[in-house]
SEKE-997356 format. One line per field, with one value per atom (N, C-alpha, C): residue number from 1; atom name; x, y, z. Coordinates in steps of 0.05 Angstrom, whole numbers, plus 5000, padded with zeros to 4 digits. Layout:
N
num (NUM	...)
atomo (CA	...)
u (X	...)
v (Y	...)
w (Z	...)
***
This chain:
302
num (1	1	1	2	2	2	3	3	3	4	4	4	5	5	5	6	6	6	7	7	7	8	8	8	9	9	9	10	10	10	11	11	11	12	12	12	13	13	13	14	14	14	15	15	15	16	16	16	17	17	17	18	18	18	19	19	19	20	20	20	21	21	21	22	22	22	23	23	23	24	24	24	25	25	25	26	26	26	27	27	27	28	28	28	29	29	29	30	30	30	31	31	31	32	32	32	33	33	33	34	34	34	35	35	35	36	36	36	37	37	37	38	38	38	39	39	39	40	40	40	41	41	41	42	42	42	43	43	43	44	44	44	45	45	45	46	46	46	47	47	47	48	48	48	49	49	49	50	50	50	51	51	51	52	52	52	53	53	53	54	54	54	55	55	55	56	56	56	57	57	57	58	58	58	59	59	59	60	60	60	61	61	61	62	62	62	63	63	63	64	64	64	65	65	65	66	66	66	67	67	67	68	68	68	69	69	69	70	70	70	71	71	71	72	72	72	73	73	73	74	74	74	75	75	75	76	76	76	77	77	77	78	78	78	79	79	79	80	80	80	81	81	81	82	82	82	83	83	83	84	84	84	85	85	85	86	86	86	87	87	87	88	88	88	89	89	89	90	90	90	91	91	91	92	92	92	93	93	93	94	94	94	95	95	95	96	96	96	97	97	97	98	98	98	99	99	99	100	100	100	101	101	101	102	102	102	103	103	103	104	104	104	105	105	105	106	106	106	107	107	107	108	108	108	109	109	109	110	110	110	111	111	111	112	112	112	113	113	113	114	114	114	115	115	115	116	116	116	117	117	117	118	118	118	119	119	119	120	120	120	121	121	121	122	122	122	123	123	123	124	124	124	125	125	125	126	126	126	127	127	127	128	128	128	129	129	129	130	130	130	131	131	131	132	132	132	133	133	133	134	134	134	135	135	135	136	136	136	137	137	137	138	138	138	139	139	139	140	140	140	141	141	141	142	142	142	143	143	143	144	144	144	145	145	145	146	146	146	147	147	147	148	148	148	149	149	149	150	150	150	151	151	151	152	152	152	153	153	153	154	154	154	155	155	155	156	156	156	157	157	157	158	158	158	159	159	159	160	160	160	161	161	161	162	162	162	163	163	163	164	164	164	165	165	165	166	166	166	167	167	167	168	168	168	169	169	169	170	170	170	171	171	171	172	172	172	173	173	173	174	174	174	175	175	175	176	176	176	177	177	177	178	178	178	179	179	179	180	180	180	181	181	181	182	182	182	183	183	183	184	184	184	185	185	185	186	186	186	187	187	187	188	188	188	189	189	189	190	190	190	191	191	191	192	192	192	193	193	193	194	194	194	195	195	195	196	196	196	197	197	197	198	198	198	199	199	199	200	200	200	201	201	201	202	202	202	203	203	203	204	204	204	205	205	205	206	206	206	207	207	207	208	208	208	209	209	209	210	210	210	211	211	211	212	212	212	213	213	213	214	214	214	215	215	215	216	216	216	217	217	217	218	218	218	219	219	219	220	220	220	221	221	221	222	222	222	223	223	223	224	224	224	225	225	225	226	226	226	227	227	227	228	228	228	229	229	229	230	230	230	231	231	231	232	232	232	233	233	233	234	234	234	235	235	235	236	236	236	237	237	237	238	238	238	239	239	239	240	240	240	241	241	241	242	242	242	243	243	243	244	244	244	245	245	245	246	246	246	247	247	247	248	248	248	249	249	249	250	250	250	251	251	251	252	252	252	253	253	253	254	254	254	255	255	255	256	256	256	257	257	257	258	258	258	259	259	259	260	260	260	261	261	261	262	262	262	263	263	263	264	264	264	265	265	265	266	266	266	267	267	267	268	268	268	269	269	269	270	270	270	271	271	271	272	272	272	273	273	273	274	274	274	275	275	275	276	276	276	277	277	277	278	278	278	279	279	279	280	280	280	281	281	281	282	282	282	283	283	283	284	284	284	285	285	285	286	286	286	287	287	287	288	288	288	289	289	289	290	290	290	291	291	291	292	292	292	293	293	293	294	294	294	295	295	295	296	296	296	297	297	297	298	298	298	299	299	299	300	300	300	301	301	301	302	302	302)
atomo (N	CA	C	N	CA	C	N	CA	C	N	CA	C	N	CA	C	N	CA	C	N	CA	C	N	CA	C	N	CA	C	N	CA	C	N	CA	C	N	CA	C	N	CA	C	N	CA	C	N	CA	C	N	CA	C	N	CA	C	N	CA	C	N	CA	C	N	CA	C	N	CA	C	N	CA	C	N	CA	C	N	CA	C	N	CA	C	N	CA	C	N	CA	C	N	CA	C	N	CA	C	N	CA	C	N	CA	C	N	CA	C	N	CA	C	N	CA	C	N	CA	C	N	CA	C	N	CA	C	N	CA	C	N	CA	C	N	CA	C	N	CA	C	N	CA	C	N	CA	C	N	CA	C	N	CA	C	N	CA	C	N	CA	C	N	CA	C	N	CA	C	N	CA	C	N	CA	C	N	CA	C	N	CA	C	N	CA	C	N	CA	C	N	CA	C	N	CA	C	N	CA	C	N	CA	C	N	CA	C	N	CA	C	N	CA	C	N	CA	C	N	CA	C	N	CA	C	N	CA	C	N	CA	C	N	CA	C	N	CA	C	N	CA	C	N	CA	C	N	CA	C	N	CA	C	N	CA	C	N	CA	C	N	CA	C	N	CA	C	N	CA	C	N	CA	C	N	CA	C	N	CA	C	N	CA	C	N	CA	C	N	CA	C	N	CA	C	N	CA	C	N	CA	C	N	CA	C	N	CA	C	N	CA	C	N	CA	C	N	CA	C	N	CA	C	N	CA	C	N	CA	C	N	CA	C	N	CA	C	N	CA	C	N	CA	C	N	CA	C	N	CA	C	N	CA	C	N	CA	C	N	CA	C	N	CA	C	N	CA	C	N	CA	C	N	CA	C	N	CA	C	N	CA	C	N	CA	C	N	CA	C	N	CA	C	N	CA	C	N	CA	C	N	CA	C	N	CA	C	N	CA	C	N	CA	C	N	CA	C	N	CA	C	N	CA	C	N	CA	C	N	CA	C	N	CA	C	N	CA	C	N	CA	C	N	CA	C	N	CA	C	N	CA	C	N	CA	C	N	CA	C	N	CA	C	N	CA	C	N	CA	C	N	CA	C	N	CA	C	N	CA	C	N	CA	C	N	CA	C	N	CA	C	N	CA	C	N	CA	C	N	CA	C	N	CA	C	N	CA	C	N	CA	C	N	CA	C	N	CA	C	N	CA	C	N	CA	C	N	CA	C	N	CA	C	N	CA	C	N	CA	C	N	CA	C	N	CA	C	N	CA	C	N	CA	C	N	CA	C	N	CA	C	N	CA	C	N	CA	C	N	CA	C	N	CA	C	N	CA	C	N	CA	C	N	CA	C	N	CA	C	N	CA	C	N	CA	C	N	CA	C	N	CA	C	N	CA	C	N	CA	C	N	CA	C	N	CA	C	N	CA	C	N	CA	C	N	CA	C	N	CA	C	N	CA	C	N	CA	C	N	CA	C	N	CA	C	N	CA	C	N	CA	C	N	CA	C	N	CA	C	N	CA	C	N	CA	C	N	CA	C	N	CA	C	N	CA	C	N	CA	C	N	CA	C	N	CA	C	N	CA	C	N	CA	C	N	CA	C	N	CA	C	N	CA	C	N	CA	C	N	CA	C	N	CA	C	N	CA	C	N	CA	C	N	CA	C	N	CA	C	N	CA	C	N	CA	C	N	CA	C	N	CA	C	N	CA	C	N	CA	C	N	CA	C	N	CA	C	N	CA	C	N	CA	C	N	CA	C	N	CA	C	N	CA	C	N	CA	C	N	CA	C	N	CA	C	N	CA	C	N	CA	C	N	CA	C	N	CA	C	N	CA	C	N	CA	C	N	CA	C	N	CA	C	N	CA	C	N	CA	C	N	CA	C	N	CA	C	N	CA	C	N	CA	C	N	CA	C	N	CA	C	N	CA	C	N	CA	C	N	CA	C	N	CA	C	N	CA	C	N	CA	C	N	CA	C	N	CA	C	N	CA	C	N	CA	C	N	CA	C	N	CA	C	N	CA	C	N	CA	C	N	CA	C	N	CA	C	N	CA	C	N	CA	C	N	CA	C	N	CA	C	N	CA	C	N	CA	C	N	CA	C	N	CA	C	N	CA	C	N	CA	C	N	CA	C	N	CA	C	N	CA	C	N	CA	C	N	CA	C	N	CA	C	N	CA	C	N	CA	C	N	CA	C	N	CA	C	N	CA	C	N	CA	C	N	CA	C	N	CA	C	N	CA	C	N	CA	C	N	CA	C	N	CA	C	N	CA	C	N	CA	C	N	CA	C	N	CA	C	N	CA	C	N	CA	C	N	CA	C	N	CA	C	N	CA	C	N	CA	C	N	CA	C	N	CA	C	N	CA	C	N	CA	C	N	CA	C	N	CA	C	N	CA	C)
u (5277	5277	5303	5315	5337	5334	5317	5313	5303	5307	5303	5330	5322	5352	5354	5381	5387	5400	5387	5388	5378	5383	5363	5356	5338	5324	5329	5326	5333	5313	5321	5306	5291	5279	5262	5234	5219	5192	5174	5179	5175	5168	5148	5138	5157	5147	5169	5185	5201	5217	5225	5219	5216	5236	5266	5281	5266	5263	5228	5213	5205	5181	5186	5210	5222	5233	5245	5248	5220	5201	5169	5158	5168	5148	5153	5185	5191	5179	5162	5157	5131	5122	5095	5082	5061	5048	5044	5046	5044	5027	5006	4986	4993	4993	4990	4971	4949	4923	4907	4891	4874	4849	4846	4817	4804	4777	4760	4766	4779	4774	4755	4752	4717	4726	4745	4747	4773	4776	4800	4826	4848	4866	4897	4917	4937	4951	4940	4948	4941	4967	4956	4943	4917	4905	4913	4912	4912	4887	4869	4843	4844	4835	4824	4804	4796	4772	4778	4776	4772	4786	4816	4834	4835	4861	4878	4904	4912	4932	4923	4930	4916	4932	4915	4930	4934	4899	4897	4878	4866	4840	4831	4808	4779	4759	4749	4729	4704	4687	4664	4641	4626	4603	4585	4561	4539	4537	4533	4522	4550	4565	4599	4596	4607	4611	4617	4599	4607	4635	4633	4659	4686	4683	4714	4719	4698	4708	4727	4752	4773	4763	4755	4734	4757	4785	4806	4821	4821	4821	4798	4771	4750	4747	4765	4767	4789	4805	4830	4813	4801	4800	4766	4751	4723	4717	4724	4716	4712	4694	4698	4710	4732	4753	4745	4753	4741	4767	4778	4802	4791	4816	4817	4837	4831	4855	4860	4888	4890	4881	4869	4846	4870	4860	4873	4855	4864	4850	4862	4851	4860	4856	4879	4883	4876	4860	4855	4871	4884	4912	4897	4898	4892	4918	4911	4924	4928	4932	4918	4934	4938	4955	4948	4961	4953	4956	4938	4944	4937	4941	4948	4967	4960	4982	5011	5014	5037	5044	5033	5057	5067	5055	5075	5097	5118	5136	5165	5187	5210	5221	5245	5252	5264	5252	5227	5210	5181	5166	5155	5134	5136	5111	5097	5075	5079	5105	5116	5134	5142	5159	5129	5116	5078	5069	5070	5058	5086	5100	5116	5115	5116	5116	5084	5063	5036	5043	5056	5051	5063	5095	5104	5087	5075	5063	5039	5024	5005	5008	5028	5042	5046	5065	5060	5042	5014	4996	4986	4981	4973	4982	5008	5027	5014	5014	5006	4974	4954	4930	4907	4928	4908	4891	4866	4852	4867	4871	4882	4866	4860	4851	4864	4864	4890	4864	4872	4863	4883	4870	4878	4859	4866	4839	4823	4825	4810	4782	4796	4791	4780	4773	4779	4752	4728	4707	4701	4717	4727	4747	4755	4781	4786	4804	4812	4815	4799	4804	4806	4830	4836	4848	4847	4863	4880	4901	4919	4937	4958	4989	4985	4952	4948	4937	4936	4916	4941	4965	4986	4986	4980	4984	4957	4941	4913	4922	4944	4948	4964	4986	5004	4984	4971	4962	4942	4936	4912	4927	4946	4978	4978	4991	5005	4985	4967	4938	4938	4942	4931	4957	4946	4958	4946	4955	4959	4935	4912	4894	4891	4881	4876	4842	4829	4810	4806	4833	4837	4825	4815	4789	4810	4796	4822	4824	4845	4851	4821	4814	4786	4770	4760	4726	4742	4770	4779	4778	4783	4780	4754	4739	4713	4698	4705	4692	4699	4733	4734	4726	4733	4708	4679	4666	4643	4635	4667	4657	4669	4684	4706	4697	4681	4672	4684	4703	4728	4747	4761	4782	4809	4825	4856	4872	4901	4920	4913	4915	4912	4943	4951	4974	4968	4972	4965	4999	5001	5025	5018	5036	5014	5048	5043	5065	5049	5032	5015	5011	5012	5022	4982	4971	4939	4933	4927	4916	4895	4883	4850	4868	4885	4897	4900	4905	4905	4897	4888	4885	4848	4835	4808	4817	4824	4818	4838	4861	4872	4850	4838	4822	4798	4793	4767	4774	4799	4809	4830	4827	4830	4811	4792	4765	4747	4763	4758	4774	4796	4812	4829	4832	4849	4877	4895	4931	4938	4944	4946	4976	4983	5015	5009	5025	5025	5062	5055	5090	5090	5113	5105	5129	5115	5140	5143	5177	5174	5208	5204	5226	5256	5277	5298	5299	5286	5286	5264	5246	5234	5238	5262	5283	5298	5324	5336	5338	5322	5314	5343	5346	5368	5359	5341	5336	5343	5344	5349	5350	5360	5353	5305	5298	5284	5263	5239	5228	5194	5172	5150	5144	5129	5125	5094	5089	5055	5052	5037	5012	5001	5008	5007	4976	4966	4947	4914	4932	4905	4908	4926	4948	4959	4963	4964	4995	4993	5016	5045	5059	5086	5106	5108	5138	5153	5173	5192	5233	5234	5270	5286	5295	5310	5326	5339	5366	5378	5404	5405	5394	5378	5368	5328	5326	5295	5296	5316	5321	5331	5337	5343	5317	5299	5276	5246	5258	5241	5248	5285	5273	5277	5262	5258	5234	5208	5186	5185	5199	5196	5208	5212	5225	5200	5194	5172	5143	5133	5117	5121	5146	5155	5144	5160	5159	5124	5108	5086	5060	5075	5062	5067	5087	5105	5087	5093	5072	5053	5040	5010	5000	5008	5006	5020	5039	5048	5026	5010	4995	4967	4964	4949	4948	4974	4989	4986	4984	4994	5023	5028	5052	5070	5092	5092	5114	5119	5149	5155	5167	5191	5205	5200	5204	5222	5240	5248	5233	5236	5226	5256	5282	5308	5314	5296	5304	5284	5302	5285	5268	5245	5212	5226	5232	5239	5258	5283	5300	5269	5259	5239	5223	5211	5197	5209	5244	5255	5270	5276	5292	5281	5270	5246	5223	5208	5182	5186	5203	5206	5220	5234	5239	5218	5199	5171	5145	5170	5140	5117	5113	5089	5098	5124	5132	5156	5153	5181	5179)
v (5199	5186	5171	5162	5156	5125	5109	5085	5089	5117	5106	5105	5096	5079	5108	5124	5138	5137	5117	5110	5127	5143	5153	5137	5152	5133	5151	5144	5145	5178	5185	5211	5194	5170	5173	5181	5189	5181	5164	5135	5122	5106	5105	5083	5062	5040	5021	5011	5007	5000	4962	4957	4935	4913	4921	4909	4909	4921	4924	4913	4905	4892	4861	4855	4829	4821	4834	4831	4836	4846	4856	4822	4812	4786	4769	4769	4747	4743	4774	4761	4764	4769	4760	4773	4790	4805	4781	4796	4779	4799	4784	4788	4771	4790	4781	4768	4775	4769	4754	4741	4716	4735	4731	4749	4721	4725	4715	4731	4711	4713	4720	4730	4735	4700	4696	4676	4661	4632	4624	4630	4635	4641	4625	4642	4611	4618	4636	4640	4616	4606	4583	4600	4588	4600	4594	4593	4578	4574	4581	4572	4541	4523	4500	4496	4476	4483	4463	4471	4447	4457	4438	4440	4418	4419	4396	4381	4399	4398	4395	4365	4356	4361	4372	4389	4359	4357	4335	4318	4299	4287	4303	4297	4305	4279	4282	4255	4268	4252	4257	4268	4288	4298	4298	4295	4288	4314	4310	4329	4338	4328	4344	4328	4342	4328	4297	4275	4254	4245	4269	4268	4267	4277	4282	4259	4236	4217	4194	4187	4174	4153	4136	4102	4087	4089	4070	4070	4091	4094	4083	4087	4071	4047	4034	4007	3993	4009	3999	4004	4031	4034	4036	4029	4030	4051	4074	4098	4117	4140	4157	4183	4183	4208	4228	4250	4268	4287	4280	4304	4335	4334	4372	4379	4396	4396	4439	4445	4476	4485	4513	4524	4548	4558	4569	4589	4625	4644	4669	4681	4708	4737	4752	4767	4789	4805	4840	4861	4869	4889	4921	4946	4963	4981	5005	5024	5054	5070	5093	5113	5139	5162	5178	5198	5226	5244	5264	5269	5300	5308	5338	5354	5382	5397	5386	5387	5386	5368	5337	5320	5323	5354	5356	5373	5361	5381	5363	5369	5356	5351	5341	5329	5302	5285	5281	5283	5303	5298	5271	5284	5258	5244	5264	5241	5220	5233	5218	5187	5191	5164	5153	5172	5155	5132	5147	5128	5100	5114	5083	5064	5072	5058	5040	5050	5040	5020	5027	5010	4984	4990	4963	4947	4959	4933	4934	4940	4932	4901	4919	4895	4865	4864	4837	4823	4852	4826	4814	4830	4828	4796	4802	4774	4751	4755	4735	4726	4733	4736	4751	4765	4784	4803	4811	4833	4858	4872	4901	4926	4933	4967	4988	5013	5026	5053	5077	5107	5125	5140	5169	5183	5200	5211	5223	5235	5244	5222	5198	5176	5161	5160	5143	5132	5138	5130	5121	5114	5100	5088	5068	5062	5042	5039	5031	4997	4970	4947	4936	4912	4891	4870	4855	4823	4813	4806	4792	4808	4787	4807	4822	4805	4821	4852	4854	4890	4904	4896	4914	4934	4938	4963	4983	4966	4998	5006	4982	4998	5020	5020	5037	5064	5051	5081	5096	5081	5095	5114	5100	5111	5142	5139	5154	5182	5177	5200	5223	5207	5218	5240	5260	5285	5293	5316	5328	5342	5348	5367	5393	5410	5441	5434	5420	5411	5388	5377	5353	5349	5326	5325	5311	5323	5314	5277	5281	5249	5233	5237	5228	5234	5248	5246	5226	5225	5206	5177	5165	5140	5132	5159	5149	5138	5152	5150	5113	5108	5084	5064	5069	5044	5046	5059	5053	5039	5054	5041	5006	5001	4978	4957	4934	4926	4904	4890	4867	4871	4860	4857	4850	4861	4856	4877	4880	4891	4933	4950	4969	4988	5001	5014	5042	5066	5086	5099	5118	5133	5163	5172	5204	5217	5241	5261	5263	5261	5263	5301	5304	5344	5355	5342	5351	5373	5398	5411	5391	5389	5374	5348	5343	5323	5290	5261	5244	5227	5229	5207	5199	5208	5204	5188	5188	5174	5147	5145	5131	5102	5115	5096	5089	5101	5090	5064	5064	5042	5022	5030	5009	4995	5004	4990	4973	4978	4956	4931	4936	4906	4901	4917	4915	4909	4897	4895	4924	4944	4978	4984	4987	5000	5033	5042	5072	5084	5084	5093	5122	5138	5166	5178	5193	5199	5232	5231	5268	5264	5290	5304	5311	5308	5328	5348	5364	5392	5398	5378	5377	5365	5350	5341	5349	5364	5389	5407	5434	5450	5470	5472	5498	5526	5531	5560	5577	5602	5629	5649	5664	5700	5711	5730	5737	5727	5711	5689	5702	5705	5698	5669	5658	5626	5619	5607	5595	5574	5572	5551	5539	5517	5513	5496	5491	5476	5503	5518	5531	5570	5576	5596	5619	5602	5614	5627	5656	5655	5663	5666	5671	5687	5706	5716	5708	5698	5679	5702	5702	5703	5677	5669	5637	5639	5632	5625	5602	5598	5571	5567	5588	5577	5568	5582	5569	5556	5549	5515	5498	5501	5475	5476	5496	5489	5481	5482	5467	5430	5432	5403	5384	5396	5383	5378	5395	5398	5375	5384	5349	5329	5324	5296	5292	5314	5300	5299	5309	5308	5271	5267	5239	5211	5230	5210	5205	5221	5228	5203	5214	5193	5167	5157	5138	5118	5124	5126	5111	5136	5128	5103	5102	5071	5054	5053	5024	5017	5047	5029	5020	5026	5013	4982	4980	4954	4965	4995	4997	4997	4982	4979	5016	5029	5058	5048	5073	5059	5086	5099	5122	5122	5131	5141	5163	5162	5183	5191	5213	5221	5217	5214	5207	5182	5160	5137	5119	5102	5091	5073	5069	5053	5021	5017	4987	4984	4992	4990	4991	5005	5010	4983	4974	4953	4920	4925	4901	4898	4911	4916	4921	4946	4961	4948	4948	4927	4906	4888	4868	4854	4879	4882	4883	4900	4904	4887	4866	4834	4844	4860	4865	4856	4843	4829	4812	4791	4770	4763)
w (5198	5172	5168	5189	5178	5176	5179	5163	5128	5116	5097	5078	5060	5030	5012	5016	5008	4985	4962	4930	4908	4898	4873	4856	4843	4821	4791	4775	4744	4739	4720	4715	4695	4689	4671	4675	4658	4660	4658	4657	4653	4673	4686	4715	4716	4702	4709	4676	4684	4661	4661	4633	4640	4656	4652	4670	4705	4707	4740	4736	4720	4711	4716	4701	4708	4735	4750	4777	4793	4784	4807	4806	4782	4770	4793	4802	4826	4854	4852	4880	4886	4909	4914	4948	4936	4959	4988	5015	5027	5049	5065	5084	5106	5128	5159	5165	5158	5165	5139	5148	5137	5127	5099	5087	5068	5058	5047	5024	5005	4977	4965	4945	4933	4900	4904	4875	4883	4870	4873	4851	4869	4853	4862	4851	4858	4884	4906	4928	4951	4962	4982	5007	5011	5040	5073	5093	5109	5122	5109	5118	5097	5112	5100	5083	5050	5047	5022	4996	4970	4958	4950	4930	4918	4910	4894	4918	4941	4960	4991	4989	5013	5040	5067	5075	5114	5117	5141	5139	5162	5159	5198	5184	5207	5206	5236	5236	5221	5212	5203	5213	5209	5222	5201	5215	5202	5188	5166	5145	5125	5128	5117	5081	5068	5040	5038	5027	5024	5010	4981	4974	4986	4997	5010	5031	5046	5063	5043	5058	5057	5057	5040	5045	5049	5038	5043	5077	5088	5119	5133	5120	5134	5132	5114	5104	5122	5137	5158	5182	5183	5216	5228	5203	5214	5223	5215	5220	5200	5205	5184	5192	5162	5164	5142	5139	5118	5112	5082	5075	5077	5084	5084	5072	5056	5034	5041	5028	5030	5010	5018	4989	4987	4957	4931	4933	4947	4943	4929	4920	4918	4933	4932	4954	4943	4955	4954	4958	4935	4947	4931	4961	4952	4956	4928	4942	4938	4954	4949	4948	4927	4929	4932	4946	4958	4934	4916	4899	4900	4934	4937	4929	4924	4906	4926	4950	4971	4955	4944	4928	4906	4893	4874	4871	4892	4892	4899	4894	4897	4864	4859	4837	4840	4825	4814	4840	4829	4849	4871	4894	4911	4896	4880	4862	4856	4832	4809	4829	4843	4856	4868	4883	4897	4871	4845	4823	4824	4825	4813	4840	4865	4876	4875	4875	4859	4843	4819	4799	4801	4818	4831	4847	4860	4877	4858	4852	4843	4816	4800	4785	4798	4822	4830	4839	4850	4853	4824	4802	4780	4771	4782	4768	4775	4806	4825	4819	4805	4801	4818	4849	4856	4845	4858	4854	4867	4841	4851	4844	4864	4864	4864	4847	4849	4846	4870	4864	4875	4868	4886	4902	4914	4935	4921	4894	4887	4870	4865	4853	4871	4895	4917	4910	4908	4906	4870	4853	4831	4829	4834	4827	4809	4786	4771	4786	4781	4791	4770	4776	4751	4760	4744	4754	4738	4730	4712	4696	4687	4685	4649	4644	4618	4624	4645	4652	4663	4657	4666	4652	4619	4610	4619	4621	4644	4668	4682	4699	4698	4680	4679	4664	4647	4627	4650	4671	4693	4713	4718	4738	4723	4701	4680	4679	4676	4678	4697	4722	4740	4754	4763	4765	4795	4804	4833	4823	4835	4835	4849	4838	4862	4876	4870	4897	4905	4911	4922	4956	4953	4979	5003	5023	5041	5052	5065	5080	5081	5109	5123	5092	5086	5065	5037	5029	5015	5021	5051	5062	5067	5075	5073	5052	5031	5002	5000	5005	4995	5022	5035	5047	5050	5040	5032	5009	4982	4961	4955	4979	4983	5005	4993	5014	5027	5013	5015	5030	5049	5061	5050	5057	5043	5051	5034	5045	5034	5041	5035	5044	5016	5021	5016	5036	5023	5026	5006	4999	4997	5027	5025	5032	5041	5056	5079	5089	5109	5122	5093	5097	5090	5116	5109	5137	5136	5158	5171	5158	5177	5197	5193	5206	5189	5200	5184	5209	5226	5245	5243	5238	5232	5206	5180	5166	5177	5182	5191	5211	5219	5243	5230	5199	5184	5177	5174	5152	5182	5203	5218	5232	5230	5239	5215	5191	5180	5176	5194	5201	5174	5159	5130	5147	5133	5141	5122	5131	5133	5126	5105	5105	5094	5109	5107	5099	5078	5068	5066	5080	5085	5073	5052	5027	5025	5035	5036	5016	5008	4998	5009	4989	5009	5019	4998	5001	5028	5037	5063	5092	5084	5106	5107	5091	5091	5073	5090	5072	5068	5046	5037	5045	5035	5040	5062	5055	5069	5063	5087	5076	5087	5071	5077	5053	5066	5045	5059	5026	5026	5026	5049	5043	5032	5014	5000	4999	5022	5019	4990	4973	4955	4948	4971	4970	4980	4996	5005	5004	4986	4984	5010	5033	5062	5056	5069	5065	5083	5096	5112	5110	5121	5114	5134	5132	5144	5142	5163	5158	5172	5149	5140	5163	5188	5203	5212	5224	5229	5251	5274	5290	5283	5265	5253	5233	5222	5213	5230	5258	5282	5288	5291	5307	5283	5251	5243	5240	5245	5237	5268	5283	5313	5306	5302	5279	5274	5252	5235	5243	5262	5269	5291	5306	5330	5306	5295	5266	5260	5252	5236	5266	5287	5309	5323	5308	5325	5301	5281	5259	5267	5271	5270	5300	5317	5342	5339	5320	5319	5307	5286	5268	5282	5294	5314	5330	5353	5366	5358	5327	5312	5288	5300	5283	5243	5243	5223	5217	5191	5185	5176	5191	5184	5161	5140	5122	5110	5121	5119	5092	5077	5052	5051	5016	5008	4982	4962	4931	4923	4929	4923	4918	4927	4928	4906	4902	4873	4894	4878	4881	4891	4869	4861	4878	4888	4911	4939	4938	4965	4961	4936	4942	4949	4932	4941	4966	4971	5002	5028	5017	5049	5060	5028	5039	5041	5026	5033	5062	5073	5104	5125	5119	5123	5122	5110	5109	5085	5077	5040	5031	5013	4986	5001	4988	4990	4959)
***
């Protein structure tokens, strides 16, 4: 973890505060990959098609829009040319929070930073006029969709709601739910701890076989990167109440955080040779530092 920004963030409660709000406004989600809009919006495409911003000319083929032939080029060169101008789409930005008991733990929990980081990005596509989808796994097969910088307060009051559940459905049957219920292409961010027994690589490959641009921000705690504890400890399973009796030493705290580093490195791995984007997270570090700095390092926001 040591690419991540060792910044705290504010004890408020408050998702974003509007000074964030004003800095989220500047910038603007960005996609690797080329998707089909469902509507035009003020995103320039690089697919070619009908604007206002003329981009080249093409010779004419039989059957192509009369409109668009250049009669004043045909008037020089006796030929027919046909504008192509750059089209104006809007982008599909999803994104998803893990809303297993495991994220609610840390101070401030890793929920509570999972939501703000949500509401940041979702906000700029909002700005931008993208379609944004926002759930949680438990939500995954509902999710809260909206468009424009006037649905910022549903987004926040939808954020604000949602809580860590005790039958929270795992990774895989959560991704499944949303690509079935998600039939559009675009950028998909999920924000987990990736702390699931059943594993995360099945759902991981649901949602890469649908060719989405995939960021996976993997958000753990201090107290889970370095743990304090010691002495003679009952350990619980907070999600499935398993339980441990553990004696704390410095030699089984070297050999858990080898654990977790081949754990981090094994994740880490895996999404590269899936061209998922990985992004190493803290619950210490403010959202808005992560979204202007990290991701924007990360190519999601400029």
């Amino acid at each position: 973890m040591s690419e991540s920004l060792p910044i705290k963030p504010s004890q408020s409660t408050t998702l974003l505060s509007s000074e964030t709000m004003a800095k989220l406004e500047r910038m603007e989600l960005v996609s690797r990959k080329i998707f089909r809009g469902r509507m035009k919006g003020e995103r320039r495409s690089k697919r070619k098609g009908q604007s206002v911003e003329f981009a080249d000319f093409r010779n004419y083929v039989s059957g192509d829009d009369l409109r668009f032939i250049d009669w004043n080029l045909f008037a020089r060169m006796d030929r027919l040319y046909l504008k192509i101008f750059l089209e104006e789409e809007d982008l599909h930005f999803y994104t998803i929070i893990d809303d297993s008991l495991s994220m609610d733990f840390g101070e401030p929990s890793k929920f509570f930073v999972a939501k703000q980081i949500a509401a940041s990005l979702a906000y700029i596509g909002l700005c931008r006029g993208d379609r944004v989808s926002v759930s949680s796994f438990e939500t995954s097969s509902n999710p809260i969709v909206i468009r424009g910088k006037a649905s910022a307060h549903r987004l926040l009051g939808h954020l604000a709601s949602l809580s860590c559940v005790t039958s929270a459905t795992t990774m895989a049957e959560s991704i499944k739910r949303f690509c079935v219920k998600n039939t559009g292409k675009g950028i998909v961010v999920l924000v987990t701890d990736l702390m699931n027994k059943s594993g995360y690589e099945s759902a991981l490959r649901m949602l890469v076989a649908r060719e989405m641009d995939i960021f996976l921000i993997h958000l753990l705690c201090p107290e889970e990167l370095s743990p304090a504890a010691q002495g003679d400890l009952r350990l619980v399973d907070c999600e499935d109440g398993d339980q441990r009796e553990v004696s704390i030493s410095a030699g089984l705290l070297h050999r858990y955080q080898q654990a977790l580093a081949a754990f981090i490195e094994q994740a880490k791995s895996f999404c590269n040779k899936r061209s998922i984007t990985y992004v190493p997270a803290r619950s210490d570090q403010a959202a808005d530092v992560l979204v202007n700095e990290y991701l924007r390092g990360k190519g999601l926001v400029r």
